[in-house]
Phi, psi and omega in degrees: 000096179241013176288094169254126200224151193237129178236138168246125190327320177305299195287270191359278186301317168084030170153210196256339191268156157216078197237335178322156155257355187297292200296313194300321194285343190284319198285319168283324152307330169300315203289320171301325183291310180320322196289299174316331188292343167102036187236161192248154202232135194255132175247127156273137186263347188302143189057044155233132177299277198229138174229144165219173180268002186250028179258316179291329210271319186294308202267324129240035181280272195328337227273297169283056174234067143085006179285311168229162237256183179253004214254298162327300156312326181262357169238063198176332184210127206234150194236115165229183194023048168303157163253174154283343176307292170312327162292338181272316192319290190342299154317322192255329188279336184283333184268346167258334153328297184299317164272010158270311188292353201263334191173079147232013132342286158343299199268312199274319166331279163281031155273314183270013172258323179307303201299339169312296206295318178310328216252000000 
């Protein structure tokens, strides 16, 4: 797979906020449709306004929840016009990806004893 193709988060998305999970879910289908297509995927980061993490947790979090290996990902898929601010959120939405999905039997398990507790 030496085909690279750039998807920029701004055209996906349709501007500079990127706080959705809606708009997150767009970015991940785009990054998967890509993938199946045999392309190695450059995500531009560029004109972006506002970032949040359930915006990152949508678009690349699920990306490890077991469909591809995490090994595959680092090499298929690059970050460009990243700030470092925005690469550490990133870095972080990928590292409690990887440990919810790692035991989310667990992680859901206490999830619904909180929201139980709240009702």
């Amino acid at each position: 797979m030496d085909d690279r193709i750039t998807l920029k988060i701004f055209d996906i998305v349709g501007g500079q906020v990127w706080v959705s999970s809606e708009n997150g879910q767009k970015v991940f289908d785009k990054i998967t449709a890509a993938f199946k297509a045999g392309r190695l995927v450059d995500l531009s980061f560029a004109n972006r306004k506002n970032l949040i993490t359930a915006f990152l947790n949508a678009a690349i979090g699920q990306l490890y929840g077991g469909e591809y290996e995490e090994v595959f990902l680092k090499e298929h898929l690059v970050f460009s016009d990243i700030t470092d601010d925005d690469r550490a959120m990133l870095e972080r939405a990928i590292e409690n990806a990887k440990r919810y999905f790692a035991n989310r039997q667990a992680y859901d398990q206490a999830w619904e004893e909180i929201v139980d507790e709240d009702e």
